[in-house]
Backbone as CSV, one residue per row, in Angstrom:
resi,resn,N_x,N_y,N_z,CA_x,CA_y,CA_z,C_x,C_y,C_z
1,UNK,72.564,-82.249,-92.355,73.167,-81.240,-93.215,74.687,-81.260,-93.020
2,UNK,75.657,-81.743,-94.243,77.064,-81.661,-93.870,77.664,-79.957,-93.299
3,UNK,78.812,-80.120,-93.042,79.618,-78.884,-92.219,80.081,-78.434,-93.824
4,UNK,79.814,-77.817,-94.639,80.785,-77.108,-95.130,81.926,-76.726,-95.104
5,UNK,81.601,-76.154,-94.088,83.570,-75.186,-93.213,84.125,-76.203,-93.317
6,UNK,83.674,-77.178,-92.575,84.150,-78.378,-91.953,85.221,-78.900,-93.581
7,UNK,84.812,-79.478,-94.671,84.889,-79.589,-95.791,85.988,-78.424,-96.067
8,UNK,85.863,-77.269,-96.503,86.655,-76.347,-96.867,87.370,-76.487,-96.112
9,UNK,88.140,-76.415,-95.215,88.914,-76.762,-93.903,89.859,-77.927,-94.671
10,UNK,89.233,-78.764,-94.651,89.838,-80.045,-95.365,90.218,-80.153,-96.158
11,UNK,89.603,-79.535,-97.339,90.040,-79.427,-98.669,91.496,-78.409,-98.396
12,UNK,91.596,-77.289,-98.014,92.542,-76.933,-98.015,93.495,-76.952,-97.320
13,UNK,93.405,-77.774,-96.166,94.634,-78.684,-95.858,95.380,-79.863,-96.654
14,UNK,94.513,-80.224,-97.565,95.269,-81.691,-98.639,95.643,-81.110,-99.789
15,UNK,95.163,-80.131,-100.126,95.218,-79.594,-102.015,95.767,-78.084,-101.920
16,UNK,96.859,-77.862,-101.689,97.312,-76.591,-101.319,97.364,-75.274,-102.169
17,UNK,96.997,-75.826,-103.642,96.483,-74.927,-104.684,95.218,-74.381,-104.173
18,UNK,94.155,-75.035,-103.675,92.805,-74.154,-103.478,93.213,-73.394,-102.574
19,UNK,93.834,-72.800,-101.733,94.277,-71.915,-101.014,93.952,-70.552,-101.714
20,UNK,94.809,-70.783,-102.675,94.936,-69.535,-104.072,93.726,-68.886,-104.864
21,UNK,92.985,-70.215,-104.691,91.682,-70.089,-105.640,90.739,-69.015,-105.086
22,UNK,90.823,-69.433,-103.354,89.675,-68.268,-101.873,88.724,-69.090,-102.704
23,UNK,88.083,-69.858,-102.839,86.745,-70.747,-102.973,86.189,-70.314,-101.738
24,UNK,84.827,-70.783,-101.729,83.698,-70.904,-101.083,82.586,-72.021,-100.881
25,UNK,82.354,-72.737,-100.353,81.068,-73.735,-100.423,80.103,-72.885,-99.798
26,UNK,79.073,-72.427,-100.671,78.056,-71.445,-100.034,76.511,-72.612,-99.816
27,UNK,76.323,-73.500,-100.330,75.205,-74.193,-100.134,75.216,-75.643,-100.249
28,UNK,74.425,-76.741,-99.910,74.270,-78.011,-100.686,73.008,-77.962,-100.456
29,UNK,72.298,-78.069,-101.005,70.630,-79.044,-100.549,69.672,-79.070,-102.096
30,UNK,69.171,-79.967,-101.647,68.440,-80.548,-103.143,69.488,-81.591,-103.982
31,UNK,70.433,-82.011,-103.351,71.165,-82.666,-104.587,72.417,-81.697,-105.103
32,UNK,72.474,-80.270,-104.439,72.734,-79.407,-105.694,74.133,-78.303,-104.779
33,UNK,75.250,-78.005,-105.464,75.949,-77.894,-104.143,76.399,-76.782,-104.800
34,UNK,76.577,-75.728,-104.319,76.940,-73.972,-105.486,77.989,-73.914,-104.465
35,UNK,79.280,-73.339,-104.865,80.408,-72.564,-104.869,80.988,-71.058,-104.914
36,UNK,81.515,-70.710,-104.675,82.202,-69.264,-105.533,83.352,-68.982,-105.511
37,UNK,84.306,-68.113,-106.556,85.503,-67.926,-106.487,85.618,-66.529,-106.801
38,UNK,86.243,-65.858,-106.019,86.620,-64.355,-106.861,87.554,-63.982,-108.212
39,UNK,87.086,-63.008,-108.932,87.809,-62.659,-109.899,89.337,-62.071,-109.357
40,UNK,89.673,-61.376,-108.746,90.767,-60.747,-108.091,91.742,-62.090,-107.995
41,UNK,91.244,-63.353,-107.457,92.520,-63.908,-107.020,92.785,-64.993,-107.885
42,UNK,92.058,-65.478,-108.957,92.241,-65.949,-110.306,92.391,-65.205,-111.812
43,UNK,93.075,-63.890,-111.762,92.573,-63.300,-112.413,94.141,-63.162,-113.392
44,UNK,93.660,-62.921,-114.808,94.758,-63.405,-115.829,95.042,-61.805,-116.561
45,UNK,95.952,-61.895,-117.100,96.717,-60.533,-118.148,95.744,-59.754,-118.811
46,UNK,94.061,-60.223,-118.711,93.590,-59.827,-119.735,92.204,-59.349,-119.125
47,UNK,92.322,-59.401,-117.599,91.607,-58.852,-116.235,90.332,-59.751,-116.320
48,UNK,90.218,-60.990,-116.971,89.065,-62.061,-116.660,89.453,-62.999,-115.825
49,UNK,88.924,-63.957,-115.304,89.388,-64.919,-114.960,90.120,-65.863,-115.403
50,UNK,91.059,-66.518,-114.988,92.267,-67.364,-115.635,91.427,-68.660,-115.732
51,UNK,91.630,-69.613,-116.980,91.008,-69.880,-117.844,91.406,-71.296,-117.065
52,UNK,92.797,-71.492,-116.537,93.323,-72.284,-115.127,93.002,-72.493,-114.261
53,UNK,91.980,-71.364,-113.302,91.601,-71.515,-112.163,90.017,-72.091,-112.385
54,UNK,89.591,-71.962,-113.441,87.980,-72.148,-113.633,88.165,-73.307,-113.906
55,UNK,89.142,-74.201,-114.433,89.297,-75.901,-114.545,89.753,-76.391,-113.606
56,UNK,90.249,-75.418,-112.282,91.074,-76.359,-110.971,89.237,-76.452,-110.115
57,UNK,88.726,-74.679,-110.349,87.443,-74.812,-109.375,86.276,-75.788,-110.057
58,UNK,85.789,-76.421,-111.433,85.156,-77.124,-111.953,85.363,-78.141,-111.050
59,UNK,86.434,-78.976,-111.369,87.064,-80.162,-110.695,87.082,-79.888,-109.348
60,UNK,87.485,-79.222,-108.603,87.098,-79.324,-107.023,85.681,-79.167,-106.661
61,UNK,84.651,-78.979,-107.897,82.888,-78.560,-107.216,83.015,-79.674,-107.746
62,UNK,83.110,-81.018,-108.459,82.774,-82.376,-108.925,82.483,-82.779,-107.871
63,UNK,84.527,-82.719,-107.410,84.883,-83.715,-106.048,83.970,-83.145,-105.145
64,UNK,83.548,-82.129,-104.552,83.105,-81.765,-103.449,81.931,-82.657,-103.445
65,UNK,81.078,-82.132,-104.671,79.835,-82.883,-104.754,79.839,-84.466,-104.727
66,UNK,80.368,-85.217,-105.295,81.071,-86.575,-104.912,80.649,-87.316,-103.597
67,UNK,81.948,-86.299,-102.943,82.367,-86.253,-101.793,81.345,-86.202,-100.771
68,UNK,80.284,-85.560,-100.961,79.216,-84.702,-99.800,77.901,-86.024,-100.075
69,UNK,77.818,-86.171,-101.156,76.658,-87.569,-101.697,77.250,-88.714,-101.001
70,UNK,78.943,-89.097,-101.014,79.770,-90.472,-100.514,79.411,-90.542,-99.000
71,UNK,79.762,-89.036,-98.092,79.675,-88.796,-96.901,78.153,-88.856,-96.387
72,UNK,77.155,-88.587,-97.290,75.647,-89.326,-97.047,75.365,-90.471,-96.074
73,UNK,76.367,-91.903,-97.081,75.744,-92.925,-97.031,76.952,-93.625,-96.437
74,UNK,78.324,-93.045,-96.106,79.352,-94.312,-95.811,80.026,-92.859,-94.951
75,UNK,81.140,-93.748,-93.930,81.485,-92.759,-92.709,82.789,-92.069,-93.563
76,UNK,83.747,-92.569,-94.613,84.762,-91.744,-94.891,84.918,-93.127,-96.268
77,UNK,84.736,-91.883,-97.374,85.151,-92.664,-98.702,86.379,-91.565,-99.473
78,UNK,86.883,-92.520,-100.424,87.841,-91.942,-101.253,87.379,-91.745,-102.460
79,UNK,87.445,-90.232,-103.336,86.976,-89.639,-104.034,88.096,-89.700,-105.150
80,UNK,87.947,-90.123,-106.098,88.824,-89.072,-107.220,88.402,-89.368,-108.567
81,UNK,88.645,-88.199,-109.624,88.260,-87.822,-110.665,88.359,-88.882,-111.923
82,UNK,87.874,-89.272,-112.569,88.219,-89.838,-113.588,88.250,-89.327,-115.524
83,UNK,87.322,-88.764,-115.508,87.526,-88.338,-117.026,86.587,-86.433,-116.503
84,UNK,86.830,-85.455,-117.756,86.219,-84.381,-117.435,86.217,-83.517,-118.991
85,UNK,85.246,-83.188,-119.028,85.831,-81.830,-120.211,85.046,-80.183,-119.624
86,UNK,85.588,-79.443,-120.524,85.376,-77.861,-120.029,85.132,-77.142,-121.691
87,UNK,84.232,-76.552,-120.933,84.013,-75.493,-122.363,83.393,-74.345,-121.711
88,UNK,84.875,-73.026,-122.102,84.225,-72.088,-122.158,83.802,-71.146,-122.880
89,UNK,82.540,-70.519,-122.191,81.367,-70.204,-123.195,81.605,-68.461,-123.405
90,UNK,82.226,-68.172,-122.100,82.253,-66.642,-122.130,83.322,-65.963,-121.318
91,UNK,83.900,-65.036,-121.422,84.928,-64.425,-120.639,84.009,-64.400,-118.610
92,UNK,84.631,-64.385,-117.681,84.590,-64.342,-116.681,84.842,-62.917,-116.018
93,UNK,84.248,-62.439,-115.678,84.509,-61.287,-115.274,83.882,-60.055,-113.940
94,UNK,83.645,-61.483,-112.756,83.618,-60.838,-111.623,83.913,-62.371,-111.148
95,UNK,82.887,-62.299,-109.912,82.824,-63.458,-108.890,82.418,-64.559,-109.939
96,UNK,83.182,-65.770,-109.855,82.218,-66.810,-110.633,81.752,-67.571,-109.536
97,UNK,80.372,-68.015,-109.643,79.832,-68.640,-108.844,79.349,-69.814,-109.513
98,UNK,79.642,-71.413,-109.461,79.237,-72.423,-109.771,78.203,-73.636,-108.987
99,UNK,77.636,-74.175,-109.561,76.184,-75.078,-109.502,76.661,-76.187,-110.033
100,UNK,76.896,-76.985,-109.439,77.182,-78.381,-109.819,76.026,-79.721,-109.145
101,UNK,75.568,-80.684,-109.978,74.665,-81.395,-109.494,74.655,-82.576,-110.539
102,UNK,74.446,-83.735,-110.239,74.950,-85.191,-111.018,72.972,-85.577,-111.072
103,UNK,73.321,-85.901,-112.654,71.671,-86.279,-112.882,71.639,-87.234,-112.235
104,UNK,70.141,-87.570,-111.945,69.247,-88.328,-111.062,69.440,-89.856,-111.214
105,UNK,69.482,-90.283,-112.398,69.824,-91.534,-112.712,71.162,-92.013,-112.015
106,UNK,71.875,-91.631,-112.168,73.521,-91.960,-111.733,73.826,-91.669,-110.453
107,UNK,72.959,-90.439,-109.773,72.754,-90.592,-108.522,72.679,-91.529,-107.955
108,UNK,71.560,-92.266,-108.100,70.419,-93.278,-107.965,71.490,-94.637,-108.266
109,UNK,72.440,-95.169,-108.904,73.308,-96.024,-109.407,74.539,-96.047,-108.521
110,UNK,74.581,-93.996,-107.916,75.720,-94.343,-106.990,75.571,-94.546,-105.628
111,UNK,74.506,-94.115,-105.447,73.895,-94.835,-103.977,74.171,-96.219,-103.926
112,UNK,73.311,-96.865,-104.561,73.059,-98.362,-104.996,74.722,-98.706,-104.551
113,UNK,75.105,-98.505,-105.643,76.730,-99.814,-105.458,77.891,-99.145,-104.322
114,UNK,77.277,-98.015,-103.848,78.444,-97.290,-102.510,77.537,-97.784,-101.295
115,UNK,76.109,-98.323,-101.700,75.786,-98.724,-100.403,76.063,-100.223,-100.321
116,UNK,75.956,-100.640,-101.176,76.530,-102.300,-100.882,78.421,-102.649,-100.898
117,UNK,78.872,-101.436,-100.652,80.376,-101.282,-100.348,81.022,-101.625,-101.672
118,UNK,80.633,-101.005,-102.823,80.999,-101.457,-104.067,81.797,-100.174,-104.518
119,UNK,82.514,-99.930,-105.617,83.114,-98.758,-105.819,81.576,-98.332,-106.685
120,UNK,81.571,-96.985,-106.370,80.238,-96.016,-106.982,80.958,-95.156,-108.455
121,UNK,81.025,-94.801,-109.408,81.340,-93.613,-110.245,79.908,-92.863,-109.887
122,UNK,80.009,-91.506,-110.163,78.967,-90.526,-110.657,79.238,-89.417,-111.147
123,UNK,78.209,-89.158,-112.392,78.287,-88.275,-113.568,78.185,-86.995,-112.619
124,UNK,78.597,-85.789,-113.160,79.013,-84.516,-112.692,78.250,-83.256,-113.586
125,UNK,77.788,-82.692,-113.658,77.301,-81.749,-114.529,77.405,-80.306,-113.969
126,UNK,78.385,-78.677,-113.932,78.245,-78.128,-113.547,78.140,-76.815,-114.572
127,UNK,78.122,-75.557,-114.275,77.668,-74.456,-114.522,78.326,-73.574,-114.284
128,UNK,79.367,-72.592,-114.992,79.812,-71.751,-113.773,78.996,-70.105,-114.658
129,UNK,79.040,-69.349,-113.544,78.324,-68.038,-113.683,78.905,-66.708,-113.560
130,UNK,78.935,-65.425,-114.239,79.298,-64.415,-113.943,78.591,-63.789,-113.128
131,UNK,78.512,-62.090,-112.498,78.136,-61.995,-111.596,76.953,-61.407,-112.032
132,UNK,76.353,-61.469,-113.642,75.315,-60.873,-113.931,74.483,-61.815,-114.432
133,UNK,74.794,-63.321,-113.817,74.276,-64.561,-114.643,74.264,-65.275,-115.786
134,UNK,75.069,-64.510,-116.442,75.521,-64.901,-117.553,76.141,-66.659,-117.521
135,UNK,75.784,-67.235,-118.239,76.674,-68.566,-117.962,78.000,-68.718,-119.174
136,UNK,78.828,-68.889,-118.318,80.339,-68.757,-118.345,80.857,-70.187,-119.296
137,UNK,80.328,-71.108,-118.476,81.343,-72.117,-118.406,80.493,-73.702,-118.151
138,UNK,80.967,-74.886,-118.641,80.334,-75.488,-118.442,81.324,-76.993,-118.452
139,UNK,80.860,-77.586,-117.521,81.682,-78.785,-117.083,81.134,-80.167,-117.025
140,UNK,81.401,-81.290,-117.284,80.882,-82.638,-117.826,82.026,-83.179,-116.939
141,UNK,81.771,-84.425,-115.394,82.888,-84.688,-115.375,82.347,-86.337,-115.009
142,UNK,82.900,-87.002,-114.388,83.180,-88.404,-113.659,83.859,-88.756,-113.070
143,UNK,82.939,-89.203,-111.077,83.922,-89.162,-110.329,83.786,-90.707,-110.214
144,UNK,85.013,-91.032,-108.777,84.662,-92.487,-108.239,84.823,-92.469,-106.824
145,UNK,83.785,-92.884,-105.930,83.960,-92.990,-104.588,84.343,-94.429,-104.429
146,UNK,85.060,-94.329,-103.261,85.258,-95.984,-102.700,85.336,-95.961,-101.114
147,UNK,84.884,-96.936,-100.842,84.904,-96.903,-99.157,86.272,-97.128,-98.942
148,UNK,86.675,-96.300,-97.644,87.722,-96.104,-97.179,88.040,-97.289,-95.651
């Protein structure tokens, strides 16, 4: 089971914007890695969440997830983003809490070529949520690991 902390720790020593964000890594298992961010410290003129911080936290639950699948199978790989889109579905308006998890197929493709020391991409699919379940937000991305 990876360290989380361990991870958050890290992340916000390299990316000094998530500082701002107060993220959370609250789980990984199953494939499936959930997040959270408060409304208070992303929060825009119009008392929802800033429409900014829900595309910095999308993109950091990709990488995380990426990141936590790369750290599986190889001792330290390099992660970064390649293409992404965002659509949101609904105003934000408490804690958003996001679910991010890369279908099975591409999983399965990024194992494969990160275990034979090949560069891996993998598809990204996340979710983000209000605090009454409502779904918010929705994210399509593509990462790339490479052994380090």
């Amino acid at each position: 089971m990876p360290d989380l902390a361990a991870l958050e720790t890290r992340i916000r020593s390299h990316i000094p914007l998530t500082e701002h964000l107060q993220f959370r890594l609250l789980s990984f298992n199953d494939d499936r890695l959930t997040l959270s961010a408060p409304l208070a410290a992303n929060i825009n003129d119009k008392g929802t969440m800033f429409a900014g911080s829900q595309a910095a936290l999308m993109a950091l639950a990709g990488w995380c997830l990426t990141t936590l699948q790369a750290e599986q199978l190889v001792a330290q790989a390099d992660v970064l983003a390649m293409q992404n889109s965002l659509r949101y579905r609904r105003p934000v308006t408490g804690t958003l809490t996001i679910m991010v998890s890369s279908p099975e197929n591409s999983l399965l493709r990024f194992r494969h070529h990160l275990s034979q020391g090949e560069r891996a991409p993998l598809q990204i699919l996340a979710e983000g949520f209000n605090d009454n379940g409502e779904l918010a937000s929705q994210y399509q991305g593509e990462y790339l690991a490479r052994i380090v």
